[in-house]
C-alpha positions as CSV (number, residue, x, y, z in Angstrom):
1,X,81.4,60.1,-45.2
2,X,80.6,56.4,-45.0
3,X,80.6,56.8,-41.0
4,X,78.6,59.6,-40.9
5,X,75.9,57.4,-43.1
6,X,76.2,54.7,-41.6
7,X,75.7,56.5,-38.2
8,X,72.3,58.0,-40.0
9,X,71.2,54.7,-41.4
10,X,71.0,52.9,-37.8
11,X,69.3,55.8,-36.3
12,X,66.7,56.3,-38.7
13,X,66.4,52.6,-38.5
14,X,65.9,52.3,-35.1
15,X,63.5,55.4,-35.5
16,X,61.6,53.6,-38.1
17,X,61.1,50.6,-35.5
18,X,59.8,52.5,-32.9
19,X,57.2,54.4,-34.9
20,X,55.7,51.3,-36.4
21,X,55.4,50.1,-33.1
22,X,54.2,52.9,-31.8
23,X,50.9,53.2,-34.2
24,X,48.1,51.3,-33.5
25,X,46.5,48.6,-35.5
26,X,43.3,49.6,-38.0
27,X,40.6,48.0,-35.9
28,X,42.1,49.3,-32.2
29,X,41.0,52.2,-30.5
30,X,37.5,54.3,-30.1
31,X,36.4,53.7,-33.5
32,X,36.9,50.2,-33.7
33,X,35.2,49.2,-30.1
34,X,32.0,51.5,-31.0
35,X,30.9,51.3,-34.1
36,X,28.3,54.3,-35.5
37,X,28.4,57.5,-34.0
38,X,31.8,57.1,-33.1
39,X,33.0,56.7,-36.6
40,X,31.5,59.8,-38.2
41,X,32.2,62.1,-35.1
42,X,36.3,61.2,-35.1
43,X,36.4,60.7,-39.1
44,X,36.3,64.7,-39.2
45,X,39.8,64.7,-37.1
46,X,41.2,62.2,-38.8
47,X,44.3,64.0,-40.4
48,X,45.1,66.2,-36.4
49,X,45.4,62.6,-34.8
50,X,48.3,61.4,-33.2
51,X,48.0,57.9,-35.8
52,X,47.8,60.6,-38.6
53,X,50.8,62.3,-37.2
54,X,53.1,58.3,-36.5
55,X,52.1,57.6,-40.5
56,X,53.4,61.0,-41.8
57,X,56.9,60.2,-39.5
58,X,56.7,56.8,-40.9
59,X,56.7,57.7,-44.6
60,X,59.7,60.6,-43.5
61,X,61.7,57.4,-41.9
62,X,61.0,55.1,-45.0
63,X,62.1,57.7,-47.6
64,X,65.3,58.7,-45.4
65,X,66.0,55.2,-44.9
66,X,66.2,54.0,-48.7
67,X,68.1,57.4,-49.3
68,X,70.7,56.7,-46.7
69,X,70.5,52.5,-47.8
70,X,71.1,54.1,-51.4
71,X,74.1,56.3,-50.5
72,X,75.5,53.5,-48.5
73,X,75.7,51.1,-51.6
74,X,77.4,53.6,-53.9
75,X,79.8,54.5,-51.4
76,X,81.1,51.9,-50.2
């Protein structure tokens, strides 16, 4: 069981990585570079985005990885 988690806990670790790095930063992108019309047109959209879709992973990740960090302490 503890190499199963452990197993887990370095992939979703290495997941978790790679999805932070993946999102971009808060003033990067269309609506940062224009400001105005830009802002109220892709504010509608904002929860179909692909930087919508990296934060909902990234909360997923987080949660699995303090589960499997959690497990790994009272099992071993």
């Amino acid at each position: 069981m503890t190499i199963f988690l452990t197993i887990v806990h370095i992939i979703v670790a290495v997941s978790l990585i790679a999805i932070v790095l993946l999102q971009s930063g808060k003033s990067a992108g269309l609506s940062g570079s224009i400001a105005g019309g830009a802002e109220t047109f892709f504010g509608k959209n904002k929860g179909r985005t692909i930087d919508a879709l990296l934060s909902k992973w990234t909360t997923v990740a987080a949660v699995v990885f303090v589960i499997t960090s959690i497990a790994l302490s009272l099992f071993k």
